[in-house]
C-alpha positions in Angstrom: -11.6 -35.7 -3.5 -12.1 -36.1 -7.1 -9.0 -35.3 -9.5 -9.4 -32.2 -12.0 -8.7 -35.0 -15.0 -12.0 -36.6 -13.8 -14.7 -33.5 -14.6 -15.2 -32.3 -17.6 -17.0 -29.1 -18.6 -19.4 -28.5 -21.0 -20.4 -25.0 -22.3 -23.6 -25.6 -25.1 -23.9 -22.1 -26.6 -25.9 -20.6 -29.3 -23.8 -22.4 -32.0 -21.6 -24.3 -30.7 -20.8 -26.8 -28.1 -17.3 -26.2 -26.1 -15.8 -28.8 -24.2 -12.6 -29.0 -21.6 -11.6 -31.3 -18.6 -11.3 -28.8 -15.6 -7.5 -29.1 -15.1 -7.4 -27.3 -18.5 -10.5 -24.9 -18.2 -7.9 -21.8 -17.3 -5.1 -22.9 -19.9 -6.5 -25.0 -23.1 -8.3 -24.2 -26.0 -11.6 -26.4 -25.5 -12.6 -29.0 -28.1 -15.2 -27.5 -30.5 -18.2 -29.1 -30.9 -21.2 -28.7 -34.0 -23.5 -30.4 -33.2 -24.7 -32.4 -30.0 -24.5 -35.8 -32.4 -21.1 -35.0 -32.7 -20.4 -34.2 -29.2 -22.1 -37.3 -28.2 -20.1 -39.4 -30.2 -16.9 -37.9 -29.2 -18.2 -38.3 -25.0 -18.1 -41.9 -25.6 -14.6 -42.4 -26.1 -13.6 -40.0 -23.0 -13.7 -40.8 -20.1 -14.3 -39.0 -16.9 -16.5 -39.5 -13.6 -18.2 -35.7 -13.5 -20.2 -33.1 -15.8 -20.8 -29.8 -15.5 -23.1 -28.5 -18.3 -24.1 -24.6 -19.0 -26.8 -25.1 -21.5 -28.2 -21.8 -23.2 -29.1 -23.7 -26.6 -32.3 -25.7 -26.6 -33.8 -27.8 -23.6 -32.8 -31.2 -25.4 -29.6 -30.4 -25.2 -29.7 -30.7 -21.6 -31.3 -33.9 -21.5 -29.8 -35.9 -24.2 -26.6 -35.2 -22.4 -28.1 -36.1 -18.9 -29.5 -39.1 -20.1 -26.0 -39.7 -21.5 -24.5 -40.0 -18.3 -27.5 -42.1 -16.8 -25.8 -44.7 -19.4 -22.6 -44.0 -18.5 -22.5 -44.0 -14.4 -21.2 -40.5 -14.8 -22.6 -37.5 -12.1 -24.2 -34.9 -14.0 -24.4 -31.2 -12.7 -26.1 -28.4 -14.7 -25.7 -24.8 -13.5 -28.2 -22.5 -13.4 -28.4 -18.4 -12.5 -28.5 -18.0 -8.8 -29.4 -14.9 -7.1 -26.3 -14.6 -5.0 -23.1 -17.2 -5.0 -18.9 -16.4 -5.0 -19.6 -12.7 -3.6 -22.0 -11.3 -6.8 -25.6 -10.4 -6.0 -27.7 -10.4 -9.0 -29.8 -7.8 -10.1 -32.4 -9.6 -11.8 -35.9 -10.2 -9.4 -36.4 -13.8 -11.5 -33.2 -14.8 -12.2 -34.4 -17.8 -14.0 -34.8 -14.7 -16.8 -31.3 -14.4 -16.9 -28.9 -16.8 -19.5 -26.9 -19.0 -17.1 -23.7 -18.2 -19.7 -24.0 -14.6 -18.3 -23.8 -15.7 -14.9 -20.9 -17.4 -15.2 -19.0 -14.9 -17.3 -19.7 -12.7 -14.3 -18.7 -15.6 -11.4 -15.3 -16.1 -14.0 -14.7 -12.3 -14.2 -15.1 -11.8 -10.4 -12.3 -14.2 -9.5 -10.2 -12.0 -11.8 -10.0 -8.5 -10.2 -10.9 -7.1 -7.2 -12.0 -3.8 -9.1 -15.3 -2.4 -9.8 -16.1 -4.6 -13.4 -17.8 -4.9 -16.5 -17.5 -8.2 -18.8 -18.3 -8.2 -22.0 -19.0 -11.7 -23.8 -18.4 -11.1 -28.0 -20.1 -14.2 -29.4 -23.3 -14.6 -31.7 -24.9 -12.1 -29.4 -22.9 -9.4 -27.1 -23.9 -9.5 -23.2 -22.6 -7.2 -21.1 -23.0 -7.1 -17.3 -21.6 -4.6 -14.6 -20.7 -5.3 -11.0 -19.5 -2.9 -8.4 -19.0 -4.0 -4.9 -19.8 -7.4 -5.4 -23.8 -6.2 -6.8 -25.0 -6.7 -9.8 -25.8 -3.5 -11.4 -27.9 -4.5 -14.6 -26.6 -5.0 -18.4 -26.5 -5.3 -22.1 -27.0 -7.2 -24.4 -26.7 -6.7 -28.5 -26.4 -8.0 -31.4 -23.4 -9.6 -32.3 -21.3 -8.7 -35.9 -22.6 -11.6 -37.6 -26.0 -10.5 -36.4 -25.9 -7.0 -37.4 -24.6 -8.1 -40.7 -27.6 -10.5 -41.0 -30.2 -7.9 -40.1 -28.6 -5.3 -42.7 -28.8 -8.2 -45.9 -32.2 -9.7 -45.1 -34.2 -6.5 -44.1 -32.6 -4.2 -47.0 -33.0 -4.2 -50.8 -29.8 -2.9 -52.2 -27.6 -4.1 -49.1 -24.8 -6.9 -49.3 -22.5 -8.1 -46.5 -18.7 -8.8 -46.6 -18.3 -11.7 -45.8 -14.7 -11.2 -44.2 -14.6 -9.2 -41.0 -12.1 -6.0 -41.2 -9.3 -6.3 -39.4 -9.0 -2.8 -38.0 -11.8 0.4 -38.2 -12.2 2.1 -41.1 -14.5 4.3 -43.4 -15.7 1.6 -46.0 -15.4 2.8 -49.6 -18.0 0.3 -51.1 -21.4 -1.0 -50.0 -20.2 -4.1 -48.6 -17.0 -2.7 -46.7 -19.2 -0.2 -45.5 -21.6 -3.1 -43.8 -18.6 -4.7 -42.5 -17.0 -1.5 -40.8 -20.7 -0.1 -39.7 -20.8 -3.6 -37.7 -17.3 -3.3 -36.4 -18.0 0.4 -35.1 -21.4 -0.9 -33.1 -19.5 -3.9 -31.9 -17.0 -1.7 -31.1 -19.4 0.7 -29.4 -20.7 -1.7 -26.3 -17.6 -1.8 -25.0 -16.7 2.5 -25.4 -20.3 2.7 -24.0 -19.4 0.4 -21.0 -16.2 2.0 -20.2 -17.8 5.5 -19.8 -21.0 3.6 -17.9 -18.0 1.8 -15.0 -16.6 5.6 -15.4 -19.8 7.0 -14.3 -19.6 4.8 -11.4 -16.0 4.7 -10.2 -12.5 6.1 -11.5 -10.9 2.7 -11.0 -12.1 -0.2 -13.0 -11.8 -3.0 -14.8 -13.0 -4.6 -18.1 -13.3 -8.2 -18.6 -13.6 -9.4 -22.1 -14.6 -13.1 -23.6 -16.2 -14.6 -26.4 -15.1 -15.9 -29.8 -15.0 -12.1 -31.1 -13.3 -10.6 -28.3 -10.3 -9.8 -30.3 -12.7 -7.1 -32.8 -12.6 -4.6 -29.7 -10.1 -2.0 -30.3 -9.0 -1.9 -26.1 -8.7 1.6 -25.1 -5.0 1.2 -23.5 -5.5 3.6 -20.5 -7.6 1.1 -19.4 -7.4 -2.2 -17.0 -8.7 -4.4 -19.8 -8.5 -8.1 -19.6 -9.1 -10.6 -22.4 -9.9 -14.1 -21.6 -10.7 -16.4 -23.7 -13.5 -18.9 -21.7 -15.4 -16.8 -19.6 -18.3 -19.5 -19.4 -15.7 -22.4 -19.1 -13.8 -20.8 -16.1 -17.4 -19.9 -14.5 -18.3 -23.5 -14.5 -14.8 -24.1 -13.1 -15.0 -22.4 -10.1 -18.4 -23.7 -9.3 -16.7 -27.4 -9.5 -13.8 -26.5 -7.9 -16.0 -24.8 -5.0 -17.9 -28.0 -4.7 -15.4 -31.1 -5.9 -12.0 -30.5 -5.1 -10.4 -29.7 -2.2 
């Protein structure tokens, strides 16, 4: 059996690379990586016997960081979309078309509730994915706030972006509050849109929500709405658990 302490997991996102040994993946706030120089230069002083690495950044990512652990003597396991695993058939034919972070927000979110489920991931993009009876149904994804913002300021003459995000919905009363609160109300919209979709499908539901810009949803509180902060993380934790410790 190998000891929680010894595997860490590695979540290499669009932006960002998030790191947290698995005894910790349901409790602590992972360490917060830049760049993968950074990372690699912080791996060296850690020590641990096991990686588990969900890569949806660039392919070198994946193998600078296996050829890391080469060096090191240290097993490394990247996850990958399957079709079907922990009770969630997925809807996609090629499932190799699917980002591995959205199958693991999905394996996280399962292990959650026992309901009929929709979880949303609020990052640089927004991915949302619905399952009902353990089957993938299909999904979202969007642009995410900064995204919108983005699009708005670089494809418009007279537009300019806030650069501080609102802290509640409101009409905007200049140009650039407007942006800001436009891009709150579509962020704001995926998950209103997925509430009424899981309505459509069942009258008892649940809504998962993740992502470093989960807390911009304004929850509907008739709901069954959970926030959780590592959606990918805890994926990649069950799949270690399921195959490392006892």
């Amino acid at each position: 059996m190998v000891s929680e302490q010894q595997v860490l997991l590695v979540d290499a996102g669009n932006s960002r690379i998030k790191s947290v040994l698995l005894n910790n993946a349901n409790v602590a706030e992972p360490d917060v990586h830049l760049s993968l120089d950074s990372f690699l230069g912080w791996l060296k002083n850690k020590n641990f016997s096991h990686l588990y690495l969900s890569n949806v950044g660039k392919n070198d990512i994946s193998e600078r960081i296996a050829s890391f652990c080469v060096e090191q003597n240290v097993a490394f396991i990247e996850i990958f979309t399957e079709k079907e695993n922990f009770g969630i058939k997925n809807r996609y034919e090629n499932v190799s078309r699917m980002g591995v972070d959205r199958w693991l927000a999905m394996v996280a979110a399962q292990e959650m509730t026992e309901k009929p489920f929709c979880v949303i991931d609020v990052g640089t993009a927004i991915t949302c994915d619905f399952v009902v009876d353990g089957q993938h149904l299909g999904g979202w994804i969007t642009p995410g706030y900064h995204l919108m913002q983005d699009a708005l300021v670089k494809n418009t003459a007279r537009v300019f972006a806030k650069e501080a995000k609102p802290s509640q919905l409101a009409p905007g009363t200049y140009t650039e509050e407007c942006v800001s609160q436009g891009c709150l109300a579509a962020v704001n919209g995926v998950y209103l849109s997925a509430v009424a979709q899981l309505a459509s499908e069942r009258s008892d539901f649940a809504i998962i929500i993740g992502g470093g810009d989960k807390n911009m949803l304004a929850i509907i509180e008739s709901t069954d709405t959970i926030r959780s902060a590592n959606l990918v993380v805890q994926g990649l934790a069950r799949y270690a658990r399921s195959q490392l410790v006892a």
